[in-house]
C-alpha positions in Angstrom: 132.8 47.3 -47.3 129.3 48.8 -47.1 128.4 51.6 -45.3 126.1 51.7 -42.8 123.4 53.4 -45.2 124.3 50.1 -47.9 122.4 47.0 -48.3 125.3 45.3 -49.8 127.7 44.4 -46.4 129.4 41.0 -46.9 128.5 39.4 -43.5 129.6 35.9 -44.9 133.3 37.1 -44.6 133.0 39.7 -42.0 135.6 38.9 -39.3 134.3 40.2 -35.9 137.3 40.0 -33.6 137.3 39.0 -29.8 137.9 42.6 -28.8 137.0 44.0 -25.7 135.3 42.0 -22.6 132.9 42.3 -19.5 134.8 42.0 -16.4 133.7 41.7 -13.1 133.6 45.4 -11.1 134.1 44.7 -7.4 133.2 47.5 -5.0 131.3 49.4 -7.3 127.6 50.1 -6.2 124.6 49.2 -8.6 127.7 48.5 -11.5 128.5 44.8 -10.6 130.0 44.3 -14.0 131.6 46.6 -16.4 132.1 46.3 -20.6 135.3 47.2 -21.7 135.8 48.2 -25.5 139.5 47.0 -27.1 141.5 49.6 -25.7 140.4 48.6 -22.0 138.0 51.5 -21.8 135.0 51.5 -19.8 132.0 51.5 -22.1 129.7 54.5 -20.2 126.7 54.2 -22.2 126.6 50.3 -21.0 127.9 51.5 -17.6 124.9 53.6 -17.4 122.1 50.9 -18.4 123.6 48.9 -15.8 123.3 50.8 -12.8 119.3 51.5 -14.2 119.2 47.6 -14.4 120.3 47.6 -10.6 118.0 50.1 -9.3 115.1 48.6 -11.2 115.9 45.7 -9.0 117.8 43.0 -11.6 119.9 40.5 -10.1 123.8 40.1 -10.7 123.2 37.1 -13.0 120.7 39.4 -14.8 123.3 41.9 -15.5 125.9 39.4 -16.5 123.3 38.0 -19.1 122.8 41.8 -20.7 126.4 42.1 -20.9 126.9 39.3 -22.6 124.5 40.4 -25.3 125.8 43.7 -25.2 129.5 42.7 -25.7 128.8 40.6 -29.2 126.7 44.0 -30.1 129.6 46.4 -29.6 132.1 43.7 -31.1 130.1 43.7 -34.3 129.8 47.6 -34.2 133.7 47.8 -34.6 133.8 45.2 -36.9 131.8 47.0 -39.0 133.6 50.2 -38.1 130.3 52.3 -36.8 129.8 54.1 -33.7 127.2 52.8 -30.7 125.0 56.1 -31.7 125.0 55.9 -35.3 123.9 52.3 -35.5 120.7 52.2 -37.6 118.4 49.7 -39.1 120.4 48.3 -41.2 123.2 47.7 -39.0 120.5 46.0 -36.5 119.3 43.9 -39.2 123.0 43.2 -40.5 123.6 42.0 -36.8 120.7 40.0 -36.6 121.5 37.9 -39.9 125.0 37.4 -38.1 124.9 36.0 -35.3 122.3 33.7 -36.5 124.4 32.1 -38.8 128.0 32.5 -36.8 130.1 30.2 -34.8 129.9 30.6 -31.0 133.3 31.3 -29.9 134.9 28.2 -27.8 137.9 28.0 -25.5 140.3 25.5 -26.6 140.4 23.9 -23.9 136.2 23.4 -23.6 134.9 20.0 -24.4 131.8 19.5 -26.1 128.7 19.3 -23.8 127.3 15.8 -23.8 128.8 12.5 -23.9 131.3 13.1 -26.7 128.8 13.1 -29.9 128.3 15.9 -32.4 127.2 19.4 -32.0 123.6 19.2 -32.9 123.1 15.7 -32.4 120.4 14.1 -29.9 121.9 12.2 -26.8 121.3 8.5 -27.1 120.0 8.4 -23.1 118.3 11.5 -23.0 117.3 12.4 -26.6 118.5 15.8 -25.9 120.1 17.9 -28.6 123.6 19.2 -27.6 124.2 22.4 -28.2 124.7 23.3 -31.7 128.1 25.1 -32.9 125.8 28.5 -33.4 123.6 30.3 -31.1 120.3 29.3 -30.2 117.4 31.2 -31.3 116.3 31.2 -27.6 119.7 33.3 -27.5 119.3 35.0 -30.2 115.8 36.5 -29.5 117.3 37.3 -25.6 119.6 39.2 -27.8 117.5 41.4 -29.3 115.5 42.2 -26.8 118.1 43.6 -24.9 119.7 45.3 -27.4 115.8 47.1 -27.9 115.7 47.8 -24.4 119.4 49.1 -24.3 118.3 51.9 -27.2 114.7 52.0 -25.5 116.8 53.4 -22.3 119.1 55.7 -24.2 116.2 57.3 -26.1 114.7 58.1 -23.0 117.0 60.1 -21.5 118.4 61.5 -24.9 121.6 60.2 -24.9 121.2 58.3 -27.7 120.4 57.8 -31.6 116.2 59.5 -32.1 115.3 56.3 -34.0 115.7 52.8 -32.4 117.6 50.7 -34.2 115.9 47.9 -33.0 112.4 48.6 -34.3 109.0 46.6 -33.2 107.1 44.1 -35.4 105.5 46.1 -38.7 101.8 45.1 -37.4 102.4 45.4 -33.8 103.6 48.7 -33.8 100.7 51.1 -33.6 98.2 51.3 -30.6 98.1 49.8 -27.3 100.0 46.6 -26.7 97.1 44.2 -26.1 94.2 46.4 -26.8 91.0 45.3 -26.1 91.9 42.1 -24.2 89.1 39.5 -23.8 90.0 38.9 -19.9 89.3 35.2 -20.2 92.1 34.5 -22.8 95.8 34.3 -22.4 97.7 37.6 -23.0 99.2 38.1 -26.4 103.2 38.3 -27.2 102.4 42.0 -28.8 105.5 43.4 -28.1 107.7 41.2 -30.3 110.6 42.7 -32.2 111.1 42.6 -35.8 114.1 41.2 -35.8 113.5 38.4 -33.1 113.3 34.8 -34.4 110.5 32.4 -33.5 111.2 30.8 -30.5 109.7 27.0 -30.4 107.6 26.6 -27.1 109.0 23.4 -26.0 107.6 20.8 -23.3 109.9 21.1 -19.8 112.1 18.0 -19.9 112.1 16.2 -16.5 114.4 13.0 -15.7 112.6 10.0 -15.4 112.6 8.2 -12.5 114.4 5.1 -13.2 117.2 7.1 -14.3 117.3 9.1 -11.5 118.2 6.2 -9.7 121.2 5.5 -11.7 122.1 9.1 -11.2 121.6 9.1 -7.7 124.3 6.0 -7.4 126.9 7.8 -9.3 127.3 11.0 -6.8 130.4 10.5 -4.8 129.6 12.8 -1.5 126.9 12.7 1.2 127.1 17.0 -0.1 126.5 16.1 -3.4 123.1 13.3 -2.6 122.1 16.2 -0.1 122.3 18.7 -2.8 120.8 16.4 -5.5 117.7 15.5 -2.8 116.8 19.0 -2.4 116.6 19.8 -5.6 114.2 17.0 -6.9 112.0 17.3 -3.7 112.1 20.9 -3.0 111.9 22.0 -6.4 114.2 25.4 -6.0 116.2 26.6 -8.4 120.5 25.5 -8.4 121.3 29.0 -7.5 118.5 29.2 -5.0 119.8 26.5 -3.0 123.6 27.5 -3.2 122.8 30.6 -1.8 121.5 29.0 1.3 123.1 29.8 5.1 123.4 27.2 7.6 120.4 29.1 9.6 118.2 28.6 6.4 118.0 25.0 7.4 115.5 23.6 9.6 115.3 19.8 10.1 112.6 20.0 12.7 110.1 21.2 10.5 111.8 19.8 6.9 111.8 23.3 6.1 114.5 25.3 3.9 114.2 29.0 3.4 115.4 30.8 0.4 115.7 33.6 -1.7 113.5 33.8 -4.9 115.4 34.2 -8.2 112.9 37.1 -9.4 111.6 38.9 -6.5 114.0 38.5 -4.0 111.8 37.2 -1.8 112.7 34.7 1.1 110.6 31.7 1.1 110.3 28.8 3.0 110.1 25.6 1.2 109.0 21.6 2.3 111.8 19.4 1.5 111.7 15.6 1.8 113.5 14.2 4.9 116.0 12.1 2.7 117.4 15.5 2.0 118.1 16.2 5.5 119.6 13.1 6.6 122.3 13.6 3.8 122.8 17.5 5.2 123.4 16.2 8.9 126.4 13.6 7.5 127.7 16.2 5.5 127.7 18.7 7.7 129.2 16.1 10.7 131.9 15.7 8.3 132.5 18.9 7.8 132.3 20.1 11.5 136.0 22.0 12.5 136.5 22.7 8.6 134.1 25.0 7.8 133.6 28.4 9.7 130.6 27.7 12.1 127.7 30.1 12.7 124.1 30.2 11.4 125.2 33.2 9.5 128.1 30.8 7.3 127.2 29.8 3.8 125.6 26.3 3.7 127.6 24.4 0.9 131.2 23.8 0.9 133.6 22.5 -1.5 135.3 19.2 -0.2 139.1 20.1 -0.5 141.4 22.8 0.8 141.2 25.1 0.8 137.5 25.2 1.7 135.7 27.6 -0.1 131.6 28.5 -0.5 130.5 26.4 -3.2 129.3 28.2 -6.4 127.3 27.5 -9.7 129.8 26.7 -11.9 131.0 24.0 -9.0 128.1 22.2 -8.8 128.0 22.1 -12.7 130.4 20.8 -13.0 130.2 17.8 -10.3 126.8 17.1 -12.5 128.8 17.1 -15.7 130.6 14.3 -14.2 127.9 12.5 -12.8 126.1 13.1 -16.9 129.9 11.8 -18.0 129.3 8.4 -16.2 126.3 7.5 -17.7 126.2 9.3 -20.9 123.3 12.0 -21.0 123.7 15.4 -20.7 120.9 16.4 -17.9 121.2 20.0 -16.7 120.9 21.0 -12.7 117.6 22.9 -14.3 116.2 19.5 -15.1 115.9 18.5 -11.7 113.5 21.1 -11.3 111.9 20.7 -14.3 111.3 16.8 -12.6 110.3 18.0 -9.0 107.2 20.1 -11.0 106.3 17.3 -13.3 106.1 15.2 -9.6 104.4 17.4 -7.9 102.0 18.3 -10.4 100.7 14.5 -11.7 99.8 14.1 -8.1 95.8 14.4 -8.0 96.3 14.9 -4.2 97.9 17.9 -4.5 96.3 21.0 -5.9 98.3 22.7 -8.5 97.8 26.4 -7.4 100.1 24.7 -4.4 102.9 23.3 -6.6 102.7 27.4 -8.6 103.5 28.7 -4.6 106.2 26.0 -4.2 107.7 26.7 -7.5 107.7 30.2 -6.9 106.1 30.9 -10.4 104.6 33.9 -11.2 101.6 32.4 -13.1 99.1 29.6 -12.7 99.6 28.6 -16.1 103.4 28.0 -15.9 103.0 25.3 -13.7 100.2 24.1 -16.4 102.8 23.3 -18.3 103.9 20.4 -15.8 101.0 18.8 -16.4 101.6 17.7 -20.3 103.6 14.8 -21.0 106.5 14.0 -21.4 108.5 12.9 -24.3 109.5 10.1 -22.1 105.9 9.0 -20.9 105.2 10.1 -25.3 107.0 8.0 -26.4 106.2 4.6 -23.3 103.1 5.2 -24.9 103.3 4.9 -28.5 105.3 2.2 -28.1 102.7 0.3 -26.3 100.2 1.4 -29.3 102.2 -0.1 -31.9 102.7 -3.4 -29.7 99.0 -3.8 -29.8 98.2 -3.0 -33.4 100.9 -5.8 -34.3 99.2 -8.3 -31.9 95.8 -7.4 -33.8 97.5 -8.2 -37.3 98.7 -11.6 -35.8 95.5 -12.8 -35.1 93.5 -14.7 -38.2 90.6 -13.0 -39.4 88.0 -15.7 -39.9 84.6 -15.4 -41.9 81.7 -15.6 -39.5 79.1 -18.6 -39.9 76.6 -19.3 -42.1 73.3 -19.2 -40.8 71.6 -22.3 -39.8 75.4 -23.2 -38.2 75.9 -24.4 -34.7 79.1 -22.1 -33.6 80.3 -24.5 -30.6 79.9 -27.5 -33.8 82.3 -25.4 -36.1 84.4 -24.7 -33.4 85.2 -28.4 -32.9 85.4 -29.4 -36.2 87.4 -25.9 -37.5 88.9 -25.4 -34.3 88.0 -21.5 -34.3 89.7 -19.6 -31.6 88.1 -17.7 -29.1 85.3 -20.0 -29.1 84.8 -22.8 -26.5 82.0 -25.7 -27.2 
């Protein structure tokens, strides 16, 4: 093998072992997850970035994701038998060509996403692709710009190699990242990496409304049709709503309250009154099994014992509901379907449906407002219907002059043309 000044490193049979792990470090303030190396050591440099991530204000689920990216990086490292500090360019670069070609590493006991067809392949109901057997390049550039802001953090302080390994874009990385700005145009992406793959901006993708319907009929639980409800009227994001307490509730004003994914904000959000009247049967038939107090978590599971519900819960009582009809809808797409809602109403403005949505920027909810593959493809249909129905019809000459039309029309029986 290569060393880590070579150009020559096989990467096409370069075994990178499942060594190591983030675990989960309870009682452990502004650390909520730790990276272990092979031995079961704590990783410190990681430890460290964490603990900057948490005073900086980044959520749990934030951290989680930087692990993540963090653990294939330090796998690769001893793989390729270099240290965290020495990594340079060409191990970045090395890295970079990996794990865009690699298998994703799946339990055995994991199904395939979907309803049952190939990695890769688009769902027949949804016209979704499933998730391929390698990373996404959505992943993949997440990747790297952790990885950049990892050795970003460490060069700061010293701790770590002068040089970043993960270098800026050739032509991006002199001056002032979006120098001389014209204020009425869109900021450019300046500070892209070189190593980060082109992203493809894609088109949210809402569920229409006739299969929401079907969807709607295959939940099970008056918890599951309230949970579904609020999510399609209110808008909020899966993990906003599961966070909910039973005092963020308030039927008399069809009013929820939670707490923004990004700022940490609590917001109050209008929800439709369907929504509610699922809550109250739920929570009548949950009355004596659940701890009671405004201060108790919302959501439930439905056996014993009774536990708050989570993320990976809910999921998975989607995944079921997806199973049953044969897409492969995310929670995140019943978002995606309360903005498109919102925003193709002409009665609502959209800088409304932005503070609903909680978005940052006017022009996210912008988005919304393009259609949808769905409503693309209603459409094109109905074009080529009519350019068929155009062929049908004869193509006749006109008349001579010095012809009566009604008189040709009788004896040539012309169409379209009454006497």
């Amino acid at each position: 093998m290569v060393g880590g000044g070579g150009s020559g490193r096989d990467l096409a049979g370069l075994v990178v072992p499942r060594v190591g792990g983030l675990v989960e470090a309870i009682g452990v303030p502004g650390e909520p997850y730790r990276l272990v190396d092979a031995v079961g050591v704590v990783v410190d440099p990681v430890g460290v970035f964490f603990r900057d991530l948490s005073a900086s204000g980044r959520s749990v689920a934030t951290i989680r994701s930087y692990g993540m990216d963090l653990l294939r990086w330090w796998r690769f490292l001893a793989a390729v038998e270099v240290v965290w500090d020495r990594a340079g360019r060409v191990e970045a670069r090395d890295f970079s060509c990996w794990i865009q070609v690699v298998s994703k590493p799946r339990r055995a006991a994991q199904a395939p996403s979907g309803s049952g067809r190939t990695a890769g392949a688009a769902n027949l109901v949804t016209g979704k692709l499933s998730p391929g057997a390698g990373y996404a390049a959505s992943t993949v550039a997440h990747s790297e710009t952790v990885l950049r802001s990892f050795y970003d953090f460490h060069l700061d302080a010293g701790t770590g190699p002068i040089v970043n390994p993960f270098p800026l874009d050739r032509s991006r990385r002199g001056g002032r990242a979006n120098a001389h700005h014209n204020p009425m145009s869109e900021f450019r992406r300046d500070r892209v990496g070189r190593y980060r793959p082109r992203v493809a901006q894609r088109i949210p993708r809402g569920i229409p409304d006739e299969w929401f319907d079907e969807i709607f009929a295959k939940l099970s639980s008056d918890r599951d049709r309230a949970l579904v409800a609020f999510w399609i009227s209110a808008g909020v994001r899966a993990s906003e709503l599961l966070g909910m307490s039973v005092g963020d509730a308030d039927p008399g004003q069809q009013l929820i309250t939670v707490v923004r994914k990004g700022t940490r904000a609590a917001q109050q959000v209008p929800a439709s009154p369907d929504a509610f009247v699922h809550l109250r049967i739920y929570q009548e038939a949950m009355r004596g099994l659940v701890p009671a107090g405004r201060t108790q978590p919302l959501w439930w599971t439905l056996r014993r014992p009774f536990r708050p519900l989570t993320y990976h819960a809910a999921h998975r009582m989607f995944e079921r509901v997806n199973a049953g009809l044969g897409a492969n809808w995310t929670l995140h797409a019943l978002r995606h379907s309360a903005a498109r809602r919102m925003a193709r109403d002409p009665q609502l403005p959209l800088i409304h449906v932005q503070a609903v949505m909680g978005h940052a920027r006017l022009s996210t909810s912008q988005v919304y407002l393009a259609p949808g593959l769905d409503e693309v493809v209603e459409q094109v249909r109905a074009h080529h219907a009519r350019q068929s129905e155009l062929r049908a019809r004869p193509v006749l000459p006109p008349p001579g002059p010095g012809y009566d039309p009604a008189s040709l029309a009788i004896l040539l029986g012309r169409p379209g043309t009454t006497p």
